[in-house]
C-alpha positions in Angstrom: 36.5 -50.5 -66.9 37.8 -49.6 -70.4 40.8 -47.8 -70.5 40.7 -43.7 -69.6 42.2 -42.5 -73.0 42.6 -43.6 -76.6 42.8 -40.7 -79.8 41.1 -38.0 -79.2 38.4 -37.4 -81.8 40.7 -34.4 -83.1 43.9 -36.6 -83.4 41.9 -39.2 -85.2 40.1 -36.7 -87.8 44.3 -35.3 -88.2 45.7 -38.9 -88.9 42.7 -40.1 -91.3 43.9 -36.7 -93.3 47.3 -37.6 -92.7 47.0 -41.4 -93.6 44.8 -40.2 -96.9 47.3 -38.2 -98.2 49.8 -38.6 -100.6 50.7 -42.4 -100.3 51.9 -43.0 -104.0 55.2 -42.4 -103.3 58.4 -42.7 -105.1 60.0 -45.4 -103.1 61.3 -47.0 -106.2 62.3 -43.7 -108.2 66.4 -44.7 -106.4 65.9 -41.3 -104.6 65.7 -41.1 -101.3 62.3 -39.3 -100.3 61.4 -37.5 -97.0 59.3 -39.2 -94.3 57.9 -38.3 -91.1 55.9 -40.1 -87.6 53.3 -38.6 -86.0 52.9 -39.7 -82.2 50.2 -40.1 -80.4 49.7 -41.0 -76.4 47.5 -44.0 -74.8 47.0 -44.5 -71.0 47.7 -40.8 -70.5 45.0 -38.3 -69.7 44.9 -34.8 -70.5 44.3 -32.1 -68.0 43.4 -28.5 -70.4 46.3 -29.4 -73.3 48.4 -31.3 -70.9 49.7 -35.0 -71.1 49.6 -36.2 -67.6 50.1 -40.0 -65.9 51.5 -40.7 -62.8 55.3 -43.1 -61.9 54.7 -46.8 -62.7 51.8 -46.8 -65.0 52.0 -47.5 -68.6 51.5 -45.4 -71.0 51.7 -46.0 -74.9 53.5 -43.9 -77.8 51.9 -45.1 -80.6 54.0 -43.8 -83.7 52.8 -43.8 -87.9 55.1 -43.4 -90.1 54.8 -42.0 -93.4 55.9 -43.3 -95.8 56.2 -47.1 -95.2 59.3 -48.8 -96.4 59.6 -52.8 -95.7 62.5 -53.2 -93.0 62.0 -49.9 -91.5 63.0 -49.2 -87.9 62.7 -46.3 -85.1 65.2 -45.6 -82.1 62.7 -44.4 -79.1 64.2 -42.9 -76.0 62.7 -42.3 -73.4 64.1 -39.5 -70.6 63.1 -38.2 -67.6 64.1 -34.4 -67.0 67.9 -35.7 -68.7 68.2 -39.0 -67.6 67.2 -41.4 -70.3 65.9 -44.6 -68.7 64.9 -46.6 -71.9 66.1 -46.7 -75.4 64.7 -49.5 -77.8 64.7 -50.0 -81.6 61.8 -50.7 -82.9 60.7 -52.6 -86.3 58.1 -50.6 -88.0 55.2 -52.7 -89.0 52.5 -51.8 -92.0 49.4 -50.0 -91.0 47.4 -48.9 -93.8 48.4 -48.1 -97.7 52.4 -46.2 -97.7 51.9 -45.6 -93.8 53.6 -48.0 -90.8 53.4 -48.0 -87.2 55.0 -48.8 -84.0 54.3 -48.5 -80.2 56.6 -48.2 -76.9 55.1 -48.9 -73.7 56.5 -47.2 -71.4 56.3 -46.6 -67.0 58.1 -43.8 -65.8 60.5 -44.4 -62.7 59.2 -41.1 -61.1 58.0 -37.5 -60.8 58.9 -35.2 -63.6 58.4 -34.3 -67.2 58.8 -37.0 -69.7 60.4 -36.7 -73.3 60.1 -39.5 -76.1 62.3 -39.2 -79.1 61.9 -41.3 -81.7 65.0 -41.1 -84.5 64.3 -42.7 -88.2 67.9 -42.9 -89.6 68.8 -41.7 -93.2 68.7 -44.8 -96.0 69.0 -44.7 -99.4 65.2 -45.0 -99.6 64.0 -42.3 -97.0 66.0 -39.6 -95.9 66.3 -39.3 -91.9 63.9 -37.8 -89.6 62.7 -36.6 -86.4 59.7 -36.7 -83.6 59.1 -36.3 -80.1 56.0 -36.2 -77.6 56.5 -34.8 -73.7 54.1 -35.8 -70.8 54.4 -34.9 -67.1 54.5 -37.9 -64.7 52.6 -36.2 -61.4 53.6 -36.9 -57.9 50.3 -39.6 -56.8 49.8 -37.4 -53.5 48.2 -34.3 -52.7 46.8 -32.6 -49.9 44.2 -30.2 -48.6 44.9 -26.8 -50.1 47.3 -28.1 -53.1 46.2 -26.5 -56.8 48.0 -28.1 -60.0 47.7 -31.0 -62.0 47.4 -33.5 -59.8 44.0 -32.0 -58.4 43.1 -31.4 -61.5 43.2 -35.1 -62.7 41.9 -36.2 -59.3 38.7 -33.8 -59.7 38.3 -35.1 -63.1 38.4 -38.4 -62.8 36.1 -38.4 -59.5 33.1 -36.5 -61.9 34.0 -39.0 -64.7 32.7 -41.5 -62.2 29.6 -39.0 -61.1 30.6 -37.9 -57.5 29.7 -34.6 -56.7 32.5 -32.3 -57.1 32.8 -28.9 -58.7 35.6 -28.8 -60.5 37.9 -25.3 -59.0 41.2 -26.7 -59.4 42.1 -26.3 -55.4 41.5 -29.6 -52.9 38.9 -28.1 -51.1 36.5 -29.4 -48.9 34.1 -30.7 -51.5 37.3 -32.3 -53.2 37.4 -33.9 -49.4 33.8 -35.2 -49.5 34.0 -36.6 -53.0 37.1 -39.0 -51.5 35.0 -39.7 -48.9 32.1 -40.7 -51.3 34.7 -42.5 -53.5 36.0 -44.8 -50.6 32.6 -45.5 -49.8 32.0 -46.6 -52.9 35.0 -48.6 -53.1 34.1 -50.3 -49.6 36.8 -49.1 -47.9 34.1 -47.2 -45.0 33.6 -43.5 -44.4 35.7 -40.5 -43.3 38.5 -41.5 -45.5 39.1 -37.8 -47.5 42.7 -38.5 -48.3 43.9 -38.7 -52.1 46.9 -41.4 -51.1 48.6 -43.4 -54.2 45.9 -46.5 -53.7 43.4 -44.3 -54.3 44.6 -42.6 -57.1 45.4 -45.7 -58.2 42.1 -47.1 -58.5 40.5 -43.7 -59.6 43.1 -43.6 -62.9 41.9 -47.3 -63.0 37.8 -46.6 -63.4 37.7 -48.3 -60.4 34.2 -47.8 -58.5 30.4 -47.8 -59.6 27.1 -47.5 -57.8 25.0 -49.9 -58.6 21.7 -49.0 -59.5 18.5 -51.1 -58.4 15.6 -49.2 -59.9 16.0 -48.2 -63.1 12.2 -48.7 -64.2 12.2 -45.4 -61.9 13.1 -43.2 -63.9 14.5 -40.2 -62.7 14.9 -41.4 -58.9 17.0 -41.4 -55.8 18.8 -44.3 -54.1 19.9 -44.2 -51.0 22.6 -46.9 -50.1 22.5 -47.2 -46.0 24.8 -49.9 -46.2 27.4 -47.5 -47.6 25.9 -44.4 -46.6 25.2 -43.1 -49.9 23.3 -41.0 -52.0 23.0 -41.4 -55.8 20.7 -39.4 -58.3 19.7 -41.0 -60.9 18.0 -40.9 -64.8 16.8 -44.6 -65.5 19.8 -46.9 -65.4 22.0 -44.0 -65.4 23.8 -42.7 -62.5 24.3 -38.4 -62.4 25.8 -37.4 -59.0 26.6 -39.4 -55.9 27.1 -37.8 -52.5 27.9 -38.7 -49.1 25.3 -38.9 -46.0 24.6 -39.8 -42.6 21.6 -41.9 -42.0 19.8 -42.3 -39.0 21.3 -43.8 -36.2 20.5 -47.1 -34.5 17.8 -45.7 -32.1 16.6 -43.0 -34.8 16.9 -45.7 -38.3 16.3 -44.4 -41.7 13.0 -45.8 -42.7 13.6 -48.5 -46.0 11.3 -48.8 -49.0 10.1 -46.8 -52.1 8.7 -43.7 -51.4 8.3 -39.9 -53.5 9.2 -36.6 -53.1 5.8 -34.8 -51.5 7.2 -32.0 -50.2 10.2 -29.5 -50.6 11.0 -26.4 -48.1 13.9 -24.2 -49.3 15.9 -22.6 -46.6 16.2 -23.3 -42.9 13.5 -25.3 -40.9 14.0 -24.2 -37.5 15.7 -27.4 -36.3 18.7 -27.1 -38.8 17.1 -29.1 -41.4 18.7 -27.2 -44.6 17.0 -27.1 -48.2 14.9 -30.2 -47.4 12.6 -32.8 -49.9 10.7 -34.9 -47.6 9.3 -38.2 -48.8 7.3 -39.9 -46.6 6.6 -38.6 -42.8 8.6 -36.3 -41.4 11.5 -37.9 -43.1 13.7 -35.9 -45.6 16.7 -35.6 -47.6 18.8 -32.1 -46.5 21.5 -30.6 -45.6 22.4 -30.3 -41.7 25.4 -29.7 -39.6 27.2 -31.8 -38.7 26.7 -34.8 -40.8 29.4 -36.8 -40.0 30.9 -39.6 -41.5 28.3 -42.2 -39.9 24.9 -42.9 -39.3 23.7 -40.1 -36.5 20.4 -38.7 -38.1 16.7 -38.7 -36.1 15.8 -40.7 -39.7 16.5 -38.3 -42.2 19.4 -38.8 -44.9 21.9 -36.1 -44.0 23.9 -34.3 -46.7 26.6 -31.8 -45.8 25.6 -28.6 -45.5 27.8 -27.6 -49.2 26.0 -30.5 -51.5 22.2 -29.6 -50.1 21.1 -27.3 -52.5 22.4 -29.2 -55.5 20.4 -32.1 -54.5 17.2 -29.6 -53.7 17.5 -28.3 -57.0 17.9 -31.3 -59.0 14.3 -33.2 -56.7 11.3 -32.8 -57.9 8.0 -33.4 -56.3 6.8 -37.5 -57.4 10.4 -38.2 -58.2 11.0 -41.6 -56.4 13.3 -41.8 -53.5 14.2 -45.4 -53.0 15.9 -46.9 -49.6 17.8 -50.2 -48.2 20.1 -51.0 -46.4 22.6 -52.5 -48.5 
């Protein structure tokens, strides 16, 4: 999957002004004139205003430099907290008409805020000058209860791949089901709900997709038995994906393509929550428990939390589409 982050469509509108502006310079006038770098982050994701990566992935710190004089270099040093651990001078390369760039690549050793400086020395030609850009570097673990950053980015990047997860900032228990999805997804098998540095790993890496079968469907619903999923779906493209818990071997979820031909909000007086049947007495809805494996009487299980999302996004006719792998 492409990469998370390039320029934001802000920082690109900025440097086209920037770039556009004022590049007949004086470099020959034998005064030395002012210059000045703009930075700009890729591999990093933002969280609200906030830079973020995590220890040991690369990140970019692309730098323009206005004006551009042939043989130009940059110092960039790299720190974390006060410990610098990388310095490098850089040869500034032409990028566009009186405007050069350079990039660092960069993997921060660990947790903790990090600070690139980048120094243009004083010449005859350009006078000296100044720029820096700060990211956090997040410790890749979190557990149940934890607010910050780190949930942040991991409930971000789980809806950038469409599971089902409101976004509150707290690992809660649908932040739980949507690792449990996630894994699924991945093949790694159901129950796991931890967010360990392999997984965040592979969710900062676009790791993950559900595959969809039908989309001459339209707006339709697969459900995945072999992984014991749910996705909803417009066409090719997939919206949510949730967890479920199919029937079990004595009580299988029927397979084939069905639709939605009835919908009963509330509580049916087995436990059956918010429920769209689609053919028989067989039904997508919330029940508890729905555990982490196939234990239904047929039905597709969702937790009790995700039902009425799914009831509210079903229509009657909409297709609901079942195999087992």
């Amino acid at each position: 999957m492409r990469r998370a982050l390039v320029f934001s469509a802000l920082a690109i509108v900025a440097l086209s002004l920037w770039l556009g502006a004022g590049s007949a310079l004086a470099a020959d006038s034998g005064t030395a004139v002012p210059g000045q770098a703009h930075l700009y982050l890729s591999g990093a994701f933002f969280v609200g205003h906030n830079a973020v990566t995590v220890p040991g992935r690369t990140v970019e710190v692309q730098g323009f430099v206005r004006p551009y004089l042939p043989g130009q270099t940059v110092e960039v040093m790299s720190y974390l907290g006060r410990r610098r651990f990388k310095r490098d001078r850089l040869r500034v390369k032409p990028a566009g008409p009186g405007v050069g760039a350079f990039t660092e690549r960069l993997r921060s050793p660990a947790a903790g805020i990090v600070r690139v400086k980048v120094t243009h020395d004083a010449t005859p030609q350009m006078r000296g000058f100044f720029a820096q850009r700060a990211l956090a570097a997040l410790a890749p673990t979190v557990g149940f209860g934890a607010r910050g950053l780190m949930v942040d980015l991991i409930q971000q990047r789980l809806a950038a791949l469409h599971l089902y997860i409101p976004q509150t900032g707290v690992f809660d228990e649908q932040t739980a089901l949507a690792l449990d999805a996630y894994h699924r997804l991945l093949g790694w098998g159901e129950g796991i709900e931890a967010a360990d540095p392999h997984t965040i790993a592979d969710l900062l890496n676009g790791a993950g997709a559900f595959r969809v079968r039908y989309p001459g469907d339209g707006k339709h619903v697969e459900g995945d038995l072999g992984n014991q999923l749910i996705a909803l779906i417009y066409g090719s493209k997939v919206y949510r994906i949730y967890p479920i818990s199919s029937g079990k071997p004595s009580t299988p979820t029927v397979l084939g393509r069905y639709r939605v031909y009835s919908q009963v909000p509330g509580y049916l007086p087995d436990g059956m929550y918010f429920s769209s049947f689609f053919t028989g007495g067989y039904a997508i809805h919330g029940y508890n428990p729905a555990p982490d494996y196939p234990a239904s009487h047929g039905c597709m299980r969702v937790p009790i939390i995700d039902a009425l999302s799914i009831y509210d996004w079903l229509r009657i006719g909409d297709r609901v589409d079942v195999y087992p792998q």
